[in-house]
OpenMM code with the backbone's topology and positions (N, CA, C; nanometers):
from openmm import Vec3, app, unit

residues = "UNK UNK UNK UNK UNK UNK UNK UNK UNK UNK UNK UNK UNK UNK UNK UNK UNK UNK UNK UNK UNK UNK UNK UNK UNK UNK UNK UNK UNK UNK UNK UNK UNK UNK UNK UNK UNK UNK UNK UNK UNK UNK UNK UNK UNK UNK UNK UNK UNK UNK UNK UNK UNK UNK UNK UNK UNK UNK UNK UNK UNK UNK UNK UNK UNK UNK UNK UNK UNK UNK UNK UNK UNK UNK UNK UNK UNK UNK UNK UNK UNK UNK UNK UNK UNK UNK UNK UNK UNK UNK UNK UNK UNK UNK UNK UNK UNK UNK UNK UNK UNK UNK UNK UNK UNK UNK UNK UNK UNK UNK UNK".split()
positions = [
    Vec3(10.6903, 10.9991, 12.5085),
    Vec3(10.5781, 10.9075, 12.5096),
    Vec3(10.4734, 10.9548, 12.4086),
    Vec3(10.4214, 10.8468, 12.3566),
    Vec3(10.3652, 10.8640, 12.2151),
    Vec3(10.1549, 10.8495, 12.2352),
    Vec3(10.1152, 10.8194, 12.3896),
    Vec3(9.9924, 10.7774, 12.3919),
    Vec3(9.8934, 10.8897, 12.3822),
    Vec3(9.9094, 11.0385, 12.3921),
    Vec3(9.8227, 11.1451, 12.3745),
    Vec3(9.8899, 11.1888, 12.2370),
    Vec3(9.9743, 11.1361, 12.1611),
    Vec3(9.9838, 11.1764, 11.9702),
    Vec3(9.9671, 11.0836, 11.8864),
    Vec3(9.8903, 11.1619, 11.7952),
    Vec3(9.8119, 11.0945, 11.6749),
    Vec3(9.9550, 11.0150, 11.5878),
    Vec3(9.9313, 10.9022, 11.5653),
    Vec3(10.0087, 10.8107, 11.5107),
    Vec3(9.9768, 10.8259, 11.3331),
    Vec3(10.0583, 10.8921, 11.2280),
    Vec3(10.0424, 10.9041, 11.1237),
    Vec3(10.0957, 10.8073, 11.0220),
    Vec3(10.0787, 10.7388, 10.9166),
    Vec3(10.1344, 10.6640, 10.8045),
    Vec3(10.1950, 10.7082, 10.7240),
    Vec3(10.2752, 10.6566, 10.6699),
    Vec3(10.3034, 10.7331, 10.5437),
    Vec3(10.3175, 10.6589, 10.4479),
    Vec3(10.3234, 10.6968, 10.3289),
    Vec3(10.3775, 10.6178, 10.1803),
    Vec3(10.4290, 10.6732, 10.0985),
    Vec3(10.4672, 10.5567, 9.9998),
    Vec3(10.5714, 10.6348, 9.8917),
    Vec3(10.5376, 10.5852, 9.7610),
    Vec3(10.6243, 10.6106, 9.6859),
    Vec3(10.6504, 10.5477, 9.5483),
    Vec3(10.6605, 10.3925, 9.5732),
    Vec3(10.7898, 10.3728, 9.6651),
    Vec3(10.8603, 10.2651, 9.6780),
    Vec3(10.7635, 10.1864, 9.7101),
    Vec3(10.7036, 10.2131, 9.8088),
    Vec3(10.6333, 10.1377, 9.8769),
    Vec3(10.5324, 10.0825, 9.7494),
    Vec3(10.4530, 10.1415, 9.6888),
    Vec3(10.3718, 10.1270, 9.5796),
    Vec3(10.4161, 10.0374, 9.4898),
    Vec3(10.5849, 10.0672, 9.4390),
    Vec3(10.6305, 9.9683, 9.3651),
    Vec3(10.6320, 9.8301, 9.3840),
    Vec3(10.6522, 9.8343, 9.5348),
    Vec3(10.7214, 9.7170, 9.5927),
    Vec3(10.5628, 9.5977, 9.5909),
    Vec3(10.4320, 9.6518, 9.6048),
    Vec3(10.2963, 9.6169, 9.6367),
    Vec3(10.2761, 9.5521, 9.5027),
    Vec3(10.3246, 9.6557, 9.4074),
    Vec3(10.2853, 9.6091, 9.2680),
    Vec3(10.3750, 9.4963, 9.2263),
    Vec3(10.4781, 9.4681, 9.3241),
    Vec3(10.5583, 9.3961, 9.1765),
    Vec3(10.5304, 9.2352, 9.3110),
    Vec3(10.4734, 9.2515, 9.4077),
    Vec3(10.4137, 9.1200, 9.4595),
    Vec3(10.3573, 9.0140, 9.4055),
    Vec3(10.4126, 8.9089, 9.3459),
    Vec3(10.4052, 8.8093, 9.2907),
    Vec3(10.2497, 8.6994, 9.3267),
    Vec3(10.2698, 8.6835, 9.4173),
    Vec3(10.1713, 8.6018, 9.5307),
    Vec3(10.0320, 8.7042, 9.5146),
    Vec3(9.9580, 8.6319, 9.4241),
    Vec3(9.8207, 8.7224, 9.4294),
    Vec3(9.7196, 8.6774, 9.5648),
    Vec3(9.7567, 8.6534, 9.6269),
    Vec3(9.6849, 8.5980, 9.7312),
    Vec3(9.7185, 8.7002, 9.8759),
    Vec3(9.8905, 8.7192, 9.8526),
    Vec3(9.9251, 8.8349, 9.9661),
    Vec3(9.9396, 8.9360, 9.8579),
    Vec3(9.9188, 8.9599, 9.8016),
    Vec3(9.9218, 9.0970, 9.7368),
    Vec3(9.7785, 9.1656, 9.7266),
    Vec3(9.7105, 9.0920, 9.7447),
    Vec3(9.5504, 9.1034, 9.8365),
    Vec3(9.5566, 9.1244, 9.9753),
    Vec3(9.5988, 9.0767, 10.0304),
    Vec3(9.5831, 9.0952, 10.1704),
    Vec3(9.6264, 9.1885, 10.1940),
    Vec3(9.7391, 9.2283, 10.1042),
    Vec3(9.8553, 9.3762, 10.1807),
    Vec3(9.7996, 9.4851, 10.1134),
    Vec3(9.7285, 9.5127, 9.9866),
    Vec3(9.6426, 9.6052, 9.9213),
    Vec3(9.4870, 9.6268, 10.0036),
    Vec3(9.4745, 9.5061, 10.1005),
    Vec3(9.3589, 9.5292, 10.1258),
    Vec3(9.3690, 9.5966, 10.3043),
    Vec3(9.4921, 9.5749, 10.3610),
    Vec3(9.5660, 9.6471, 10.4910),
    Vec3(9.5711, 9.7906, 10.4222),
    Vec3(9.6760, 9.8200, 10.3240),
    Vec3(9.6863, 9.9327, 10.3002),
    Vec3(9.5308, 10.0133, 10.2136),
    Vec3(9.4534, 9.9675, 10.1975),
    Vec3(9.3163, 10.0254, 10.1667),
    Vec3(9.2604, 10.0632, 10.2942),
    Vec3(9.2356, 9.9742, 10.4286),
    Vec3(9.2113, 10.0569, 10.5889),
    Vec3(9.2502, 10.1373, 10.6239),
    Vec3(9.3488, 10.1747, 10.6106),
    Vec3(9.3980, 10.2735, 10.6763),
    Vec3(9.3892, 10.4255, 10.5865),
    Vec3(9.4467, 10.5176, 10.6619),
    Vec3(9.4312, 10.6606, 10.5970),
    Vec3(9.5919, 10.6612, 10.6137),
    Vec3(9.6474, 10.7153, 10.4978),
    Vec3(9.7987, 10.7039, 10.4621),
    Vec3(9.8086, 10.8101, 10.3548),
    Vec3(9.9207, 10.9303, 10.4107),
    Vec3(9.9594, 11.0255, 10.3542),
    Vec3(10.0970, 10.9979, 10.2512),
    Vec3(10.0645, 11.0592, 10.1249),
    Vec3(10.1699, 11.0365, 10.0105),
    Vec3(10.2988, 11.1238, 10.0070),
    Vec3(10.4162, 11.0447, 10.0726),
    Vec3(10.5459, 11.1314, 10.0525),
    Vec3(10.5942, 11.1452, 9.9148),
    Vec3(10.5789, 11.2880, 9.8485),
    Vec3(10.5958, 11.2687, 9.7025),
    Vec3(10.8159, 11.2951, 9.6975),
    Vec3(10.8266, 11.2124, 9.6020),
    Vec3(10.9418, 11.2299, 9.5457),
    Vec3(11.0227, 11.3651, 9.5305),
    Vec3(11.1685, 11.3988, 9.5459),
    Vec3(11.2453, 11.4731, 9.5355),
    Vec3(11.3600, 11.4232, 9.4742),
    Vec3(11.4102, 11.5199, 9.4819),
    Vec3(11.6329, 11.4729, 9.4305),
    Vec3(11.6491, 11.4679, 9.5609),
    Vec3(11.6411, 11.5786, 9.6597),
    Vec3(11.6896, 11.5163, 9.7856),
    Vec3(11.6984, 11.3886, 9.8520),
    Vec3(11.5781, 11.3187, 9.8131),
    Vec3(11.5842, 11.1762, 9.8506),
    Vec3(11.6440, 11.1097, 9.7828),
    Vec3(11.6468, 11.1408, 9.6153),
    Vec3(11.7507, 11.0401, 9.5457),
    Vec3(11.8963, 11.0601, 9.6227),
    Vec3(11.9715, 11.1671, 9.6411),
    Vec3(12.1039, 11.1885, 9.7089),
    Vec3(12.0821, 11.1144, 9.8258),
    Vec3(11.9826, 11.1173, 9.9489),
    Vec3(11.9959, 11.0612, 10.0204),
    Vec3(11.9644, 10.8876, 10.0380),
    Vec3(11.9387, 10.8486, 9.9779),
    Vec3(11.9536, 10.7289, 9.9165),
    Vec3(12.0433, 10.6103, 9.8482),
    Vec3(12.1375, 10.7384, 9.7845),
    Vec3(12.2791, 10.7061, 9.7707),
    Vec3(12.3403, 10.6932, 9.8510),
    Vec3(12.3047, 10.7989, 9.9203),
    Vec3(12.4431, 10.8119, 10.0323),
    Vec3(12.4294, 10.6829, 10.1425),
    Vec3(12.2651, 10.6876, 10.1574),
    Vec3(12.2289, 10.5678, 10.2818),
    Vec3(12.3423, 10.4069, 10.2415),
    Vec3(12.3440, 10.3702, 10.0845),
    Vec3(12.4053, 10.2705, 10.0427),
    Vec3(12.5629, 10.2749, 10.0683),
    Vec3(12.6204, 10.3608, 10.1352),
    Vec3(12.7418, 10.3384, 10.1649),
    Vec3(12.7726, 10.2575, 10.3288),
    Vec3(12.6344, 10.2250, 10.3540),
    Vec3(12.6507, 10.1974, 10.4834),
    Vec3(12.5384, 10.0083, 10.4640),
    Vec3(12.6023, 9.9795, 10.3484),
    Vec3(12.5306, 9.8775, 10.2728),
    Vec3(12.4100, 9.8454, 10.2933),
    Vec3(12.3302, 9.9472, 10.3157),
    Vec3(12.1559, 9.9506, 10.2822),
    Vec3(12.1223, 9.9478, 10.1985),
    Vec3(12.0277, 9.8330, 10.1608),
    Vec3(12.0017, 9.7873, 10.0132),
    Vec3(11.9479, 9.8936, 9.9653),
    Vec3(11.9373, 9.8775, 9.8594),
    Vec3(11.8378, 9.9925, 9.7388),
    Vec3(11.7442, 10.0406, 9.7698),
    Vec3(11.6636, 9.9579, 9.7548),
    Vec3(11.5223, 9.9934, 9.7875),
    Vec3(11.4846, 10.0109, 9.9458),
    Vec3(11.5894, 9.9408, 10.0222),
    Vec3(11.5757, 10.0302, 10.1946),
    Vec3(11.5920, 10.1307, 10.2007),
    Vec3(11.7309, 10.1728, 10.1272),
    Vec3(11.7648, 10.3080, 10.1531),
    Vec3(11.6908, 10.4223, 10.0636),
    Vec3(11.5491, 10.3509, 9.9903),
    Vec3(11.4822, 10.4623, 9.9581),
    Vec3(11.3652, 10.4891, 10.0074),
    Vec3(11.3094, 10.4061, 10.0959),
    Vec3(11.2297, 10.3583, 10.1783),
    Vec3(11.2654, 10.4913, 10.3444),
    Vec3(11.4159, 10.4418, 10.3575),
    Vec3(11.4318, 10.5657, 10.4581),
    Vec3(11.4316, 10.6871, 10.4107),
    Vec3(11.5080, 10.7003, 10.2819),
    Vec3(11.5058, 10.8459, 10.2497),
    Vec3(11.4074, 10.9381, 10.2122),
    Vec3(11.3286, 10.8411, 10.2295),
    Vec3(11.1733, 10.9414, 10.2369),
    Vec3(11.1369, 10.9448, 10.3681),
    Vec3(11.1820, 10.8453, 10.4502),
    Vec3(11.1107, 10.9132, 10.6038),
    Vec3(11.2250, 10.9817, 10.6496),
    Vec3(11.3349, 11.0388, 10.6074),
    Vec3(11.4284, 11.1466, 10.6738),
    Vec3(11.3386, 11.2671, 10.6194),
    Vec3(11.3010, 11.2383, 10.4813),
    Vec3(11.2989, 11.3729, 10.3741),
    Vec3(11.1686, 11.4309, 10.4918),
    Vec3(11.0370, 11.2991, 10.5012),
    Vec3(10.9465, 11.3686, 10.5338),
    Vec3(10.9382, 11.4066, 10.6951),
    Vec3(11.0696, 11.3941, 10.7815),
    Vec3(11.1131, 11.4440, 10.9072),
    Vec3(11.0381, 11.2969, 11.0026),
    Vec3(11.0048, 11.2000, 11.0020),
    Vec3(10.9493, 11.1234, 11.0406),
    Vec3(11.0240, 11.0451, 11.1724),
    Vec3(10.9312, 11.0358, 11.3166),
    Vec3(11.0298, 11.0197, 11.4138),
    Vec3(11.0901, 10.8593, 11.3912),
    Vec3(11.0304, 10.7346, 11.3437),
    Vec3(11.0739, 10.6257, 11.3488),
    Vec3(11.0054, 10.5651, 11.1986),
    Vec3(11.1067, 10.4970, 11.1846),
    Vec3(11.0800, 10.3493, 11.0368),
    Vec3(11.0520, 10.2515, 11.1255),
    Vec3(10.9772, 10.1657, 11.0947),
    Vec3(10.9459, 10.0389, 11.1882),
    Vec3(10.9316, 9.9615, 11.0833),
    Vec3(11.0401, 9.8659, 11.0923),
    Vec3(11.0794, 9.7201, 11.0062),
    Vec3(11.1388, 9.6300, 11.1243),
    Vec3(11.0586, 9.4686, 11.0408),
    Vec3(11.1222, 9.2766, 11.1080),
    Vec3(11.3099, 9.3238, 11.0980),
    Vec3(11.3348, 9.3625, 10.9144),
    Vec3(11.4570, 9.3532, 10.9485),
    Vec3(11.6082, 9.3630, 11.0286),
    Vec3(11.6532, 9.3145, 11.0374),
    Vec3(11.7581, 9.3535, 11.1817),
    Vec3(11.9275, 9.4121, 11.1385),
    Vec3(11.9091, 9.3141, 10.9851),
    Vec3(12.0155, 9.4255, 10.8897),
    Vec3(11.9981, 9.5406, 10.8536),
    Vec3(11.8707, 9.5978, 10.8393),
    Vec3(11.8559, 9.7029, 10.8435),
    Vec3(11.8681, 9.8381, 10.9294),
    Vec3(11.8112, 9.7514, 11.0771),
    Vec3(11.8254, 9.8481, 11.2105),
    Vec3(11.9660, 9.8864, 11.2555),
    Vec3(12.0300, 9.7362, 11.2469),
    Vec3(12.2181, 9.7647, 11.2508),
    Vec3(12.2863, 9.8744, 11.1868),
    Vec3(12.2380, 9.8760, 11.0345),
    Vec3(12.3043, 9.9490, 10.9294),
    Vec3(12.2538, 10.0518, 10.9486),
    Vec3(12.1185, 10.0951, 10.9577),
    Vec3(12.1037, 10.2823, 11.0202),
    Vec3(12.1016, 10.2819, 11.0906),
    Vec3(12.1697, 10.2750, 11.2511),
    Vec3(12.2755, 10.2725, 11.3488),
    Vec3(12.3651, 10.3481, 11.3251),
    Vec3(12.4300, 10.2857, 11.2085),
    Vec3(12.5327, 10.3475, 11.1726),
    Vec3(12.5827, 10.4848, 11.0994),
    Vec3(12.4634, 10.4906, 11.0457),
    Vec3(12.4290, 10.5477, 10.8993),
    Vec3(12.3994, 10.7377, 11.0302),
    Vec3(12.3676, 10.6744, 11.1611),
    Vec3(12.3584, 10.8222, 11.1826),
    Vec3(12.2454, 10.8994, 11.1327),
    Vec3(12.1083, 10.8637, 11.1777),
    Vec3(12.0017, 10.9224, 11.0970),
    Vec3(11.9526, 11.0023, 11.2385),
    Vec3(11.8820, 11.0953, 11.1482),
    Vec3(11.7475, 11.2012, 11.2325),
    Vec3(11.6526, 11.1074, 11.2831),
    Vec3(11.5891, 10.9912, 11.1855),
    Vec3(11.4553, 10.9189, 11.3038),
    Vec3(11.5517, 10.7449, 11.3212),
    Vec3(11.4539, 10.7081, 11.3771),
    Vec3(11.4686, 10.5985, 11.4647),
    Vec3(11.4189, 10.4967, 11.3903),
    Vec3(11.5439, 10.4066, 11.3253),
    Vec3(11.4936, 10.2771, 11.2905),
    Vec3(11.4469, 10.1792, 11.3476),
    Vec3(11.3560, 10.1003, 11.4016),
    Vec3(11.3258, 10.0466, 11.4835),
    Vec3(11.2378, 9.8886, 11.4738),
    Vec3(11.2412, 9.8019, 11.5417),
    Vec3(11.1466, 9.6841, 11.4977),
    Vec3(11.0032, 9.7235, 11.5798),
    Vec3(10.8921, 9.6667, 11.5508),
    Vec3(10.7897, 9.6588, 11.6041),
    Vec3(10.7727, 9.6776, 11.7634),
    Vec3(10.8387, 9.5779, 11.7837),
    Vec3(10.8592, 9.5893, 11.9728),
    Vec3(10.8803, 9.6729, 12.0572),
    Vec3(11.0678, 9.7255, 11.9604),
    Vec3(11.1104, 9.8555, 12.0135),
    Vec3(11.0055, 9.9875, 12.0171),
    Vec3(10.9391, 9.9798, 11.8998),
    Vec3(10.8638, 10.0983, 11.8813),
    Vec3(10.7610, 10.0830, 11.9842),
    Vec3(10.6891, 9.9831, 12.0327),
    Vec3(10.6132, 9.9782, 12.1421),
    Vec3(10.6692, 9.9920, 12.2205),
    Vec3(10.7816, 9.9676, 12.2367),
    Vec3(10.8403, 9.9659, 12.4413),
    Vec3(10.8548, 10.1304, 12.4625),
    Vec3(10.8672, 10.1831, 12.3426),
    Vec3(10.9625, 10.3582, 12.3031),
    Vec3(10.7732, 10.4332, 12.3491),
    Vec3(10.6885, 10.4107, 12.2739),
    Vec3(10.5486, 10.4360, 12.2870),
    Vec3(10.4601, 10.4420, 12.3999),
    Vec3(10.5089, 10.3370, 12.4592),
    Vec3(10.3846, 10.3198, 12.5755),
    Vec3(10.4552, 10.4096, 12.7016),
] * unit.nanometer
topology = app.Topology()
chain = topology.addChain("A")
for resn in residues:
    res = topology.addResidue(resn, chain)
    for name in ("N", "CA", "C"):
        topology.addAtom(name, app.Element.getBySymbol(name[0]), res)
């Protein structure tokens, strides 16, 4: 149970890329202006994550998911919380250290 520990953020490259290459200047405001509230620690880049990133794609996790996780394995992180549901299936499989999870789950896991 997660209600007496501090709930931390994290970010990445990816994540940064992904903000920047947001088309829609209208949500690319809104989501620059979410990620400006908050206090969010920078997972910096390795090779370890490039390898693990690769490897995540054998379990057909897109590209940029599987670099998205391989920074929250790298940075030991207990759960990813993503809508997607191809995603949660596929690291299922994939056999990871944290917990892919949707929004909900992560609340029902929390409270």
């Amino acid at each position: 149970m997660y209600l007496n520990k501090e709930i931390k953020i994290y970010a990445s490259k990816i994540i940064n890329y992904e903000i920047d290459n947001i088309s829609d200047g209208n949500k690319k405001r809104q989501v620059e202006d979410l990620y400006d509230g908050l206090e969010i620690e920078n997972i910096p880049y390795t090779n370890k994550i490039k390898e693990k990133a690769q490897e995540l794609k054998k379990y057909n996790i897109h590209y940029m998911d599987a670099y998205h996780i391989a920074y929250a394995e790298h940075k030991n992180l207990d759960y990813f919380i993503t809508v997607d549901k191809q995603l949660v299936n596929a690291c299922k499989r994939a056999n990871l250290k944290l917990k892919v999870v949707n929004p909900m789950e992560f609340i029902m896991e929390v409270i």
